[in-house]
VEXDOFI-272756 format. One record per residue: residue in three letters; y, x, z of N, C-alpha, C, O, CB in turn. Coordinates in pm, whole numbers, plus 32768, in hexadecimal, padded with zeros to 4 digits. Glycine has a CB too. Example, Ala and Ser with C-alpha at 12.3 -4.5 7.8 and 13.67 -1.06 7.14 Angstrom:
2
+------+------+------+------+-------+-------+-------+------+------+------+------+------+------+-------+-------+-------+
: rest : n_py : n_px : n_pz : ca_py : ca_px : ca_pz : c_py : c_px : c_pz : o_py : o_px : o_pz : cb_py : cb_px : cb_pz :
+------+------+------+------+-------+-------+-------+------+------+------+------+------+------+-------+-------+-------+
:  ALA : 7DC7 : 8527 : 830C :  7E3E :  84CE :  830C : 7EB6 : 8528 : 830C : 7EB4 : 8590 : 834E :  7E41 :  846B :  8389 :
:  SER : 7F1F : 8505 : 82C4 :  7F96 :  8557 :  82CA : 8003 : 850A : 8313 : 8072 : 853D : 8324 :  7FC4 :  8580 :  823C :
+------+------+------+------+-------+-------+-------+------+------+------+------+------+------+-------+-------+-------+
This chain:
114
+------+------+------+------+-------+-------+-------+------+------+------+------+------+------+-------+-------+-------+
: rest : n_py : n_px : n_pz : ca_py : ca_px : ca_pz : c_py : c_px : c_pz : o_py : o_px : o_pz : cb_py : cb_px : cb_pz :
+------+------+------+------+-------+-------+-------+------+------+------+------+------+------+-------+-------+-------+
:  UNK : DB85 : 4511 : E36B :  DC04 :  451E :  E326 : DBEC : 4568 : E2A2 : DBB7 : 45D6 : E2B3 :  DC6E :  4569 :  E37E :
:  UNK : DC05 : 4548 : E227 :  DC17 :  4582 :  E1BA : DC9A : 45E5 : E183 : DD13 : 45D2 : E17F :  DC08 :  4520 :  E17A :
:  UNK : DC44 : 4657 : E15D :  DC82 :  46AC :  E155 : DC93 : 46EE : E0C0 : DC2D : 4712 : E084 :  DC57 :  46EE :  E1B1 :
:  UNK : DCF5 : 46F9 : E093 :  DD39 :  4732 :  DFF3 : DCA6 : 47A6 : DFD2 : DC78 : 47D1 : E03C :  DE10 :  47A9 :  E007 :
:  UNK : DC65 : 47D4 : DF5F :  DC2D :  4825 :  DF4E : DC4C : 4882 : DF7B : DC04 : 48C1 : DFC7 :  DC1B :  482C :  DEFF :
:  UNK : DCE0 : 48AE : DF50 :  DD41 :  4914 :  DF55 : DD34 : 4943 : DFD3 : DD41 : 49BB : DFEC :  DDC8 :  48EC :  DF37 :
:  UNK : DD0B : 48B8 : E05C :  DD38 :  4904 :  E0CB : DCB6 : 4917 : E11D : DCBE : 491B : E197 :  DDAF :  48BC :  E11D :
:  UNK : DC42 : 4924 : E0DF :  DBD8 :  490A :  E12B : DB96 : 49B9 : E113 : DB90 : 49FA : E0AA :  DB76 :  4872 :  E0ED :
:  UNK : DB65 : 49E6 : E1B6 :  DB38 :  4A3A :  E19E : DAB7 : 4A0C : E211 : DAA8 : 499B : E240 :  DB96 :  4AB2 :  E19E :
:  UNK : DA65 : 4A82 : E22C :  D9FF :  4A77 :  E291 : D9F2 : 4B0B : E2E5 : D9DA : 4B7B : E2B8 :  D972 :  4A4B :  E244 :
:  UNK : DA07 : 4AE5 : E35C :  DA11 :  4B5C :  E3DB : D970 : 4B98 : E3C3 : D910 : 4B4D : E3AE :  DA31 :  4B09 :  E4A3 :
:  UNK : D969 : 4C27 : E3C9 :  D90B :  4C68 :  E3C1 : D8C2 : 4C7D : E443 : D84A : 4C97 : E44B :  D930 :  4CCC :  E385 :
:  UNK : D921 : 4C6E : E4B6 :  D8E8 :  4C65 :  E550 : D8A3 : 4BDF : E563 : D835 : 4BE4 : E599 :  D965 :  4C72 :  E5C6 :
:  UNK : D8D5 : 4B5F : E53D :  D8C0 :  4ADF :  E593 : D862 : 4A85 : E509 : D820 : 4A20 : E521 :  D97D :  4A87 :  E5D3 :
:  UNK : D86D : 4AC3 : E477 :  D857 :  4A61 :  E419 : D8AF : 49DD : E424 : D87D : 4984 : E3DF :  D7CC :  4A41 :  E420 :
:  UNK : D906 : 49BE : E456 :  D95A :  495C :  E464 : D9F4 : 495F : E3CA : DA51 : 49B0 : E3C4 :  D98F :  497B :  E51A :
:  UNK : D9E2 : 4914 : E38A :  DA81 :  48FA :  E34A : DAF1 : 48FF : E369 : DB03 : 48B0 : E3C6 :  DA9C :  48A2 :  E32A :
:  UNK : DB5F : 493E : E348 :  DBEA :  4930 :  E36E : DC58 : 4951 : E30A : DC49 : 498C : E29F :  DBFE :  4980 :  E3DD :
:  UNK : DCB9 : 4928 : E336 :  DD0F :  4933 :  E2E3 : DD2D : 4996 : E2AD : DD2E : 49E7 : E30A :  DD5C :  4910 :  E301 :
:  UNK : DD58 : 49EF : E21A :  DD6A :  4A6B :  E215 : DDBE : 4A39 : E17C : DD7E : 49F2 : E12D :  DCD6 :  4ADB :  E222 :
:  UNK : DE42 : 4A5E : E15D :  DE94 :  4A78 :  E110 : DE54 : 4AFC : E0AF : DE66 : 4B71 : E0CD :  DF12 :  4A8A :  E160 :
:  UNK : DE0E : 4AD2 : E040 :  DDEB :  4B37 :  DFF6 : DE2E : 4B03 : DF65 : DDED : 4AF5 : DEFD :  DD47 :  4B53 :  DFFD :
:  UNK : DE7E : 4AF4 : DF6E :  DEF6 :  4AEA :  DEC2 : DF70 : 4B17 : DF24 : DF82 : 4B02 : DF9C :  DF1F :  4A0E :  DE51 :
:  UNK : DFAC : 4B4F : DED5 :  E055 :  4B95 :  DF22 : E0BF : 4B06 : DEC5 : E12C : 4AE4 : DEF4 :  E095 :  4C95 :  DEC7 :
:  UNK : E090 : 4AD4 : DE5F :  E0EF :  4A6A :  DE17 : E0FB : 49E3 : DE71 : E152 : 498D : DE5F :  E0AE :  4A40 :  DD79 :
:  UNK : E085 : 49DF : DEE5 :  E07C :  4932 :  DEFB : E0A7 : 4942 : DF95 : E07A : 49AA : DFC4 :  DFC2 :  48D5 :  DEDF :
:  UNK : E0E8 : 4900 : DFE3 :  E10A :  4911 :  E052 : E089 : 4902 : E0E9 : E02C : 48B6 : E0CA :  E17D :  48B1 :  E049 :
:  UNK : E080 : 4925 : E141 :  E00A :  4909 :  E182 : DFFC : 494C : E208 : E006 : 49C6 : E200 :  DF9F :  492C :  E12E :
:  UNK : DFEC : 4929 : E264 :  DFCB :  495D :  E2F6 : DF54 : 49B4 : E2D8 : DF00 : 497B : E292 :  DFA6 :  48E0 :  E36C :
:  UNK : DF37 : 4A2E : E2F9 :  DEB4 :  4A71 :  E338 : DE96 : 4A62 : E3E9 : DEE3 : 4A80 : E444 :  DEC4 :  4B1C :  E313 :
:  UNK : DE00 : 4A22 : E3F2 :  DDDA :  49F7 :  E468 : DD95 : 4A8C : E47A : DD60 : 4A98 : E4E9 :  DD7E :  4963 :  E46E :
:  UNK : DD87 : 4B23 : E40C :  DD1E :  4B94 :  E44D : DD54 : 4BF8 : E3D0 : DDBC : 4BF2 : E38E :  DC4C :  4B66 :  E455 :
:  UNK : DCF3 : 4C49 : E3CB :  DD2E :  4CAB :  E364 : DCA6 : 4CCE : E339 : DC35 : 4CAD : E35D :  DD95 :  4D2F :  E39B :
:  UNK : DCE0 : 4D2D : E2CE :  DC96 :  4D78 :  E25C : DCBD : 4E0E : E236 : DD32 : 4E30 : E22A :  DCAA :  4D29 :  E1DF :
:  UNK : DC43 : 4E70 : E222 :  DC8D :  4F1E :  E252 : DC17 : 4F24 : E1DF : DBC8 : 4ECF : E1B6 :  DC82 :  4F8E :  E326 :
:  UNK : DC2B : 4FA7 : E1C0 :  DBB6 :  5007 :  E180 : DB8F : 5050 : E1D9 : DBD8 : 50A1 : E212 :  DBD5 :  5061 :  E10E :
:  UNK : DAE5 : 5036 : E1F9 :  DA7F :  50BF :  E234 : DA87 : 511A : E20C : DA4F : 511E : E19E :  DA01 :  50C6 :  E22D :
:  UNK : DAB9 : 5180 : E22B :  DABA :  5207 :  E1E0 : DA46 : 525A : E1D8 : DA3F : 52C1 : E195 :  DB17 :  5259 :  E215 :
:  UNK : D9C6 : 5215 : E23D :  D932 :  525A :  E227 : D8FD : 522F : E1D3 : D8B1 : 527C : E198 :  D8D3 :  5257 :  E282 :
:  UNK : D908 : 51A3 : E1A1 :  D8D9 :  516D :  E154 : D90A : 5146 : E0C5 : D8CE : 5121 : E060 :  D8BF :  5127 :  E18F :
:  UNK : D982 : 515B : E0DF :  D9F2 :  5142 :  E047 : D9ED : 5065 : E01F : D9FA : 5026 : DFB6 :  D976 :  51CB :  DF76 :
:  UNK : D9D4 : 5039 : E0AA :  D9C4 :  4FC5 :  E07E : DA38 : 4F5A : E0E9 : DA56 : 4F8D : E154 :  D918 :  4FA9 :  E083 :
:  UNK : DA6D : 4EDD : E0CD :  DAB8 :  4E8E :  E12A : DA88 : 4E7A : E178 : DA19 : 4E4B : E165 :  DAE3 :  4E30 :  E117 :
:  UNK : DAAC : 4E8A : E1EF :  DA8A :  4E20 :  E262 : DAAC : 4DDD : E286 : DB23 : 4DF9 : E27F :  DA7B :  4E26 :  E2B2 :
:  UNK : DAA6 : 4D69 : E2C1 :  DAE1 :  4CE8 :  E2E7 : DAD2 : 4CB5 : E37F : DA61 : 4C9A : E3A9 :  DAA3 :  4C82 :  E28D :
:  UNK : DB36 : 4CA8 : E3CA :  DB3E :  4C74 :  E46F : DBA7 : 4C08 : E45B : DC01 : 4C00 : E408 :  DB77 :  4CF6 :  E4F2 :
:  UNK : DB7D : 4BAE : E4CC :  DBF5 :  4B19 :  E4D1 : DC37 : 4B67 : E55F : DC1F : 4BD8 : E589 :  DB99 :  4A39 :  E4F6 :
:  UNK : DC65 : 4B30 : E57C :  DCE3 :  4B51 :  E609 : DC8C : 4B3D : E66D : DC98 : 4B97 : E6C1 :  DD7D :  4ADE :  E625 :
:  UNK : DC0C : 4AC2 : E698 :  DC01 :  4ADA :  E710 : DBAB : 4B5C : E73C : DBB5 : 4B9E : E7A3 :  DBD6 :  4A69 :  E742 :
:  UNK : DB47 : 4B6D : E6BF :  DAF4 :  4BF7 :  E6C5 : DB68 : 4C80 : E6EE : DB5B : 4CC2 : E755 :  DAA3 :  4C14 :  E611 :
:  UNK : DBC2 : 4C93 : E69B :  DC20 :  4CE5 :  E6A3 : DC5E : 4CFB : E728 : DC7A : 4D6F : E749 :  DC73 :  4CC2 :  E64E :
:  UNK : DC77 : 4C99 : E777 :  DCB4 :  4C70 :  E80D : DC4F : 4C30 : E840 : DC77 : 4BC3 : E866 :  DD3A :  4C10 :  E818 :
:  UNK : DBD7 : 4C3E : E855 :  DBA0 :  4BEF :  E8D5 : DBEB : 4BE3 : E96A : DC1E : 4C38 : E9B4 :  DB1C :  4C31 :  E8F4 :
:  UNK : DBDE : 4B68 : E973 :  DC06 :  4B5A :  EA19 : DBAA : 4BAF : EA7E : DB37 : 4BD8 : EA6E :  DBF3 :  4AB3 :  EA4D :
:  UNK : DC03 : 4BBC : EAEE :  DBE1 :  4C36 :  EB56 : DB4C : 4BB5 : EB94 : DB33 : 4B3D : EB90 :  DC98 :  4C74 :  EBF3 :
:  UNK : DB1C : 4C20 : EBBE :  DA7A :  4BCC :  EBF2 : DA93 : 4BC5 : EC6F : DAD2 : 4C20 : ECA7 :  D9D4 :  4C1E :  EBDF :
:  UNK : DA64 : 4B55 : ECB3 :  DA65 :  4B53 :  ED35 : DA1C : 4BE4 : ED93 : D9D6 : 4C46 : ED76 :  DA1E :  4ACA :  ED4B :
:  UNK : DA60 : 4BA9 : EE15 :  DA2F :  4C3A :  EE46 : DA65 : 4CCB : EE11 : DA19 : 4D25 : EDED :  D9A1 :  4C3F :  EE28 :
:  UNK : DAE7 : 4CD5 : EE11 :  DB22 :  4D4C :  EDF3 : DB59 : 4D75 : EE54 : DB96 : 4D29 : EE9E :  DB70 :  4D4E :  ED96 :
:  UNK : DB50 : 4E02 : EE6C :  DB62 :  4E36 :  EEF6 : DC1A : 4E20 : EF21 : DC40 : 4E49 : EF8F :  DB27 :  4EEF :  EEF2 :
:  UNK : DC62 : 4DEF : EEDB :  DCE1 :  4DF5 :  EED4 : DCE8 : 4D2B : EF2A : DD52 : 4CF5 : EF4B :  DD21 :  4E25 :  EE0C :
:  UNK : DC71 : 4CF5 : EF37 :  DC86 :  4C8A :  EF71 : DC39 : 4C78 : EFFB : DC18 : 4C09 : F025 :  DC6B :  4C2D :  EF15 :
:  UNK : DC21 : 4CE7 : F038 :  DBE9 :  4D15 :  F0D0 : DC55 : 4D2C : F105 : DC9F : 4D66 : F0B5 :  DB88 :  4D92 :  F0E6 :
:  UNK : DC8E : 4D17 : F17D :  DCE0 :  4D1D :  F1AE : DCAF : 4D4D : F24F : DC40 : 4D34 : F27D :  DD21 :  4CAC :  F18C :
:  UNK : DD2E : 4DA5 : F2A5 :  DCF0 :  4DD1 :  F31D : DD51 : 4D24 : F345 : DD6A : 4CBF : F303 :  DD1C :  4E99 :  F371 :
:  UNK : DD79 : 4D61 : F402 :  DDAE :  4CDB :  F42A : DE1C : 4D01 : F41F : DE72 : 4CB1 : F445 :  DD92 :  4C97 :  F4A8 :
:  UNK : DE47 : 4D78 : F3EF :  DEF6 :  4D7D :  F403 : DEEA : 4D51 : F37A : DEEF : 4CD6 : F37A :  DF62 :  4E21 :  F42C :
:  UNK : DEE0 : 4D76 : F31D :  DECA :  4D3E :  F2CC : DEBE : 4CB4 : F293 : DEFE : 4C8A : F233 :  DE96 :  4D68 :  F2CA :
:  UNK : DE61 : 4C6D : F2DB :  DE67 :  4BEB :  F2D7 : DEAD : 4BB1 : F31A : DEB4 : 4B37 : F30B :  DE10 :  4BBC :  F2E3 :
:  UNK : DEE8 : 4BE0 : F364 :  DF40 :  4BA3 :  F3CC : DFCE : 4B71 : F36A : DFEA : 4AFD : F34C :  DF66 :  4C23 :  F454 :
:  UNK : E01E : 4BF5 : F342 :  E054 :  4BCD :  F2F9 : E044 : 4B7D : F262 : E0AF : 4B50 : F239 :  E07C :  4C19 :  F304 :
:  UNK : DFE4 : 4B6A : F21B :  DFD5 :  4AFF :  F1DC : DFDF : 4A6C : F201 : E004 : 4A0C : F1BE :  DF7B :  4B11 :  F1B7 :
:  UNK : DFAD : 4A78 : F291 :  DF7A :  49EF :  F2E4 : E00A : 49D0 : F330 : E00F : 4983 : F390 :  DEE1 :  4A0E :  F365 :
:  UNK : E083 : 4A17 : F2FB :  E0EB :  4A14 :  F345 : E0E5 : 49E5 : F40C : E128 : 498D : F443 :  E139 :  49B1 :  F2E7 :
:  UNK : E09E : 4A27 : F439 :  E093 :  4A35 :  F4B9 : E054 : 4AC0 : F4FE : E027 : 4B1C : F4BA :  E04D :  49C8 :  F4D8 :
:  UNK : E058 : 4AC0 : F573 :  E054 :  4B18 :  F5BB : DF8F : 4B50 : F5B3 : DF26 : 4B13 : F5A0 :  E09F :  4AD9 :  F64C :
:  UNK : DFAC : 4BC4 : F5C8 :  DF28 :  4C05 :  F5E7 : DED3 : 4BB4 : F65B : DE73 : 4B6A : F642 :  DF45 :  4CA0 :  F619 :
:  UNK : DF03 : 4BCD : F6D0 :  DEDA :  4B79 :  F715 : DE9F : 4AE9 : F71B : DE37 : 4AC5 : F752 :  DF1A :  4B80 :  F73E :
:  UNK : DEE8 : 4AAD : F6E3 :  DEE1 :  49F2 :  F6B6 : DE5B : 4A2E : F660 : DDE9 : 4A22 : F68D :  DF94 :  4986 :  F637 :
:  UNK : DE6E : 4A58 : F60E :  DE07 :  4A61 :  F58F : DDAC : 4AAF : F5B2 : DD6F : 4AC1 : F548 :  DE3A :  4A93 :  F50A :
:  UNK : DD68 : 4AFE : F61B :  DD0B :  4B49 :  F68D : DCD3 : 4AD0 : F6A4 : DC64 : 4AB7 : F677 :  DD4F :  4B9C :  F71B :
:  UNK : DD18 : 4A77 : F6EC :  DD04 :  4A0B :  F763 : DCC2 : 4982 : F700 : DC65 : 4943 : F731 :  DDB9 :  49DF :  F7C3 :
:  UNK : DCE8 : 4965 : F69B :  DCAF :  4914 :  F63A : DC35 : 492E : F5EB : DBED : 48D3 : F5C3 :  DD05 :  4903 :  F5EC :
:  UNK : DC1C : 49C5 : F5CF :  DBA4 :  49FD :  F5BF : DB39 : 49D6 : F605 : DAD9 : 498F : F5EA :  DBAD :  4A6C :  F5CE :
:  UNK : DB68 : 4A29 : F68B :  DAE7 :  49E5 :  F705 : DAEC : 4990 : F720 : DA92 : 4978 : F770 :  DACC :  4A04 :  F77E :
:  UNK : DB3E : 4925 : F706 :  DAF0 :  489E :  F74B : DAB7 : 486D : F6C2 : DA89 : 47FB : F6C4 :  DB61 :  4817 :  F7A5 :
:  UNK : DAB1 : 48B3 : F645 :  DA7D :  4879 :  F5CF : DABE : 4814 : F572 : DA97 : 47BB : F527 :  DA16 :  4846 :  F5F3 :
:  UNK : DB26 : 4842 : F594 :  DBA3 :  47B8 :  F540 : DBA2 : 47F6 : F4AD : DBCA : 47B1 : F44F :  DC7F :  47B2 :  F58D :
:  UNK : DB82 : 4856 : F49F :  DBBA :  48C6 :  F3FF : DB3D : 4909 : F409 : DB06 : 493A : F46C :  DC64 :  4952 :  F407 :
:  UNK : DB11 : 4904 : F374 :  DA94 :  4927 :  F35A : DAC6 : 49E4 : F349 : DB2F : 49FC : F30E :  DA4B :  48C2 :  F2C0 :
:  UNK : DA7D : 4A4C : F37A :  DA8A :  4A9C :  F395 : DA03 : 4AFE : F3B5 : D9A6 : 4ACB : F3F5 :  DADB :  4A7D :  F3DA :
:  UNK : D9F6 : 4BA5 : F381 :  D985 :  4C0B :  F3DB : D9D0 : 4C5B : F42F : DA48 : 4C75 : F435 :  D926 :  4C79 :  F380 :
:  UNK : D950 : 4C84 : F481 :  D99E :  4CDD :  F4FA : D962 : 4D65 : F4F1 : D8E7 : 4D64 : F4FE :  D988 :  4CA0 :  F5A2 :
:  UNK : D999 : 4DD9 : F4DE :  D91E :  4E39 :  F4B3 : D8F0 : 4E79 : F553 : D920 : 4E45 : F5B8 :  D95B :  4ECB :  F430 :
:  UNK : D887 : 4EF6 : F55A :  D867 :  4F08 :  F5CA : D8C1 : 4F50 : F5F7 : D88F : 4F8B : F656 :  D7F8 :  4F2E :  F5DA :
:  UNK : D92A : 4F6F : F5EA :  D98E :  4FAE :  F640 : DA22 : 4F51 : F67F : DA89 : 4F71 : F6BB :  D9BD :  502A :  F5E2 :
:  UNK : D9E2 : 4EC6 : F645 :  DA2C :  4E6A :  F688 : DAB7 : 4E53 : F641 : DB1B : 4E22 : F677 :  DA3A :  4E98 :  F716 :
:  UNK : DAAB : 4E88 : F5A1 :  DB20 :  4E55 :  F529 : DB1C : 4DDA : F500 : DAAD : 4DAC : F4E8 :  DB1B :  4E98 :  F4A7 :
:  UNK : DB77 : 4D9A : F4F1 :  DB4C :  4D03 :  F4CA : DB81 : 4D09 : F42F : DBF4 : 4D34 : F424 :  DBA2 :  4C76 :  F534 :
:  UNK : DB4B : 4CEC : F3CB :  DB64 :  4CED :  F34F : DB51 : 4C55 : F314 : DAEF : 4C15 : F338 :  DB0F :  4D57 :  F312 :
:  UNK : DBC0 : 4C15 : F2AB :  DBCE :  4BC6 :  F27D : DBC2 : 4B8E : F1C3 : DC2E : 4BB8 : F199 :  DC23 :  4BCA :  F2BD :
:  UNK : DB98 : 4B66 : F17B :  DBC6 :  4B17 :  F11B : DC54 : 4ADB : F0E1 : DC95 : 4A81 : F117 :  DB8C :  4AC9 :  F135 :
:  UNK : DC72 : 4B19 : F077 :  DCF4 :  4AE3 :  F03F : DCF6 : 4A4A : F047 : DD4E : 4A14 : F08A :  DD07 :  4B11 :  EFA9 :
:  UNK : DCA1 : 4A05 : F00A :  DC95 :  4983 :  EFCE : DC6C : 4925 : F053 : DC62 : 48AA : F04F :  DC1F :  4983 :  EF4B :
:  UNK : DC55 : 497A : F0C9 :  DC0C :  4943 :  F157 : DCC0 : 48FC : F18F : DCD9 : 488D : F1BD :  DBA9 :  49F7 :  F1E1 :
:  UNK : DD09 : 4954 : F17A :  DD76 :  4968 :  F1CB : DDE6 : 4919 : F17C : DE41 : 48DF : F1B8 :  DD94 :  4A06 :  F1E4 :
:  UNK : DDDA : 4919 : F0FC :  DE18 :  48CD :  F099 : DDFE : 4817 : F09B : DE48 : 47BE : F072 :  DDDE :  4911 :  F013 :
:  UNK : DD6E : 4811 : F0E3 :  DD54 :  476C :  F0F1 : DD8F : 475D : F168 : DDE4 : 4708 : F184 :  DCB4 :  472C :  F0F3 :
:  UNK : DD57 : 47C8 : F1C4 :  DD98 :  478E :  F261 : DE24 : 4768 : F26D : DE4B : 470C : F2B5 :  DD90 :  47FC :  F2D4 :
:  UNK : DE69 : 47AD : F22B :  DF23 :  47B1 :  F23A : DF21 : 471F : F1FD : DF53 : 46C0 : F239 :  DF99 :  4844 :  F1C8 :
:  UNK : DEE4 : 4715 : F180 :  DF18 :  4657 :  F132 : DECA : 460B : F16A : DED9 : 4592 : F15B :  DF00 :  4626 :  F07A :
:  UNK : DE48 : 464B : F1CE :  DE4A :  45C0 :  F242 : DE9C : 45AC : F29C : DEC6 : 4544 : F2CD :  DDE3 :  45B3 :  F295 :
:  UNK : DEB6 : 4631 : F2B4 :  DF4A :  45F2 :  F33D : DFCD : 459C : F31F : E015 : 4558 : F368 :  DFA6 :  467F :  F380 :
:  UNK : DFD2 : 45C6 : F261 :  E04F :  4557 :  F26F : E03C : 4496 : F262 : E09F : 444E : F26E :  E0B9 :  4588 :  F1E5 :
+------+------+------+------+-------+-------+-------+------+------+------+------+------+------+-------+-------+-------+
């Protein structure tokens, strides 16, 4: 896609192009921004996805115990115990006999059931 001079900058994280409104006269979306280093006295330049990276897989906020998953999986502890062990739902069991789950495990199983 071609882009106005005006609106072309380059992310200092990714080396990638993006959009950046640098005239205040011409109208224009910014896809990132532009600041002064104050260690350095020089611009810097980031596009939005550097700025916001998406969360990485494996974030502890997507482990789930079984009450836990239970209610995601809109069913009972039990049912969802009992589907574990027979291996229906991919799942670990730690050595004290916790069964811990996957967000995205529990998220396929439910839109296979419908």
């Amino acid at each position: 896609m071609a882009m106005a001079s005006h609106m072309v900058a380059i992310c200092d994280s990714c080396g990638r192009h993006y959009h950046l409104n640098q005239r205040s006269d011409l109208p224009g979306e910014d896809c990132g921004q532009v600041w002064i280093n104050e260690d350095h006295l020089g611009l810097e330049f980031a596009c939005n996805t550097c700025l916001n990276p998406p969360e990485a897989d494996g974030n502890l906020d997507d482990i789930l115990d079984l009450a836990e998953a239970a209610s995601v999986a809109g069913t009972t502890q039990a049912s969802l115990s009992e589907l574990a062990t027979k291996g229906q739902i991919r799942h670990r069991k730690t050595g004290s006999g916790v069964y811990l789950f996957e967000r995205r495990d529990l998220v396929a199983f439910v839109q296979g059931r419908k």
